[in-house]
C-alpha positions, -999 to +999 in steps of 0.1 A: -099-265+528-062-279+529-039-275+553+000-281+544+026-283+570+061-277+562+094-278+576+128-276+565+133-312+576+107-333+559+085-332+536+055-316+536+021-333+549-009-326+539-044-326+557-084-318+554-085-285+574-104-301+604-084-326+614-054-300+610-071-278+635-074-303+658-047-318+654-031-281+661-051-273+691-036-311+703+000-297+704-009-268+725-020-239+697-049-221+686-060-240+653-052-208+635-042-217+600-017-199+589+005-201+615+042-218+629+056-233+657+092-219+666+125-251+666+124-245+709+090-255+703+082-278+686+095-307+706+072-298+735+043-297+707+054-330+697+051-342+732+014-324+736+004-344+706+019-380+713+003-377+749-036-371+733-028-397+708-021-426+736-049-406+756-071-413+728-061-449+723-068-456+754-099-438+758-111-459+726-092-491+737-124-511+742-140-504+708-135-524+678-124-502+647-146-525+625-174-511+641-168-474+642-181-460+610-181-423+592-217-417+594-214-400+561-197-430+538-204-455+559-170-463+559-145-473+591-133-442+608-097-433+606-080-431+643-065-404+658-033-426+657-034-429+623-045-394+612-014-380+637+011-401+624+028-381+596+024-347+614+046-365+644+070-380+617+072-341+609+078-329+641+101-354+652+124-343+618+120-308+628+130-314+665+157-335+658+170-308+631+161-280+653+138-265+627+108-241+625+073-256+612+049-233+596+013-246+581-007-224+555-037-233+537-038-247+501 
C-alpha cells in the first residue's frame, strides 16, 4: 500500500504505508489512513514529529549507518531523519500557509 499526503501548499509526498503510519502516530494521530490534520494543527504535529526525529537521532547516535542493514536486501537502512524529511517539508508549507493536510491511500 501507498500512502499520499497532500496539502494545498506543497506538493504531494508519497510513502510505503508503514512508514506513513508511523510516521502518523509520530505527529500525535492514530495511523488511520485516510484521514487529515486540521491548519490549527498541523504545526503542533509538526512539532510532535521533529521532536521523535531528534529523539531518534539521538537514541541511534552511537551506531554507524554503514552497519545497520534491511535484513531483507541486505541493504543500509534508511533513518528516521531521512524517511521524515519530506512529510516535515510538507507540514512546515502547510503551517506556514495555514493549510489543511489530508493523506489517502493510492
Amino acid at each position: 500500500m501507498l500512502v499520499a499526503f497532500r496539502s494545498k501548499a506543497s506538493g504531494d509526498v508519497v510513502m510505503f504505508g508503514d512508514v506513513a503510519a508511523r510516521l502518523i502516530k509520530l505527529m500525535g494521530h492514530s495511523g488511520v489512513v485516510p484521514s487529515a490534520i486540521l491548519a490549527e494543527d498541523v504545526g503542533a504535529a509538526l512539532c510532535q514529529l521533529k521532536q521523535a526525529v531528534e529523539a531518534d537521532k539521538t537514541a541511534s547516535a552511537g551506531d554507524e549507518p554503514s552497519q545497520i542493514r534491511e535484513e531483507d536486501s541486505g541493504q543500509p537502512a534508511v533513518s528516521l531523519a531521512n524517511r521524515a524529511l519530506p512529510l516535515i517539508e510538507l507540514l512546515t508549507a502547510a503551517a506556514a500557509a495555514q493549510c489543511n493536510v489530508m493523506w489517502d491511500k493510492m
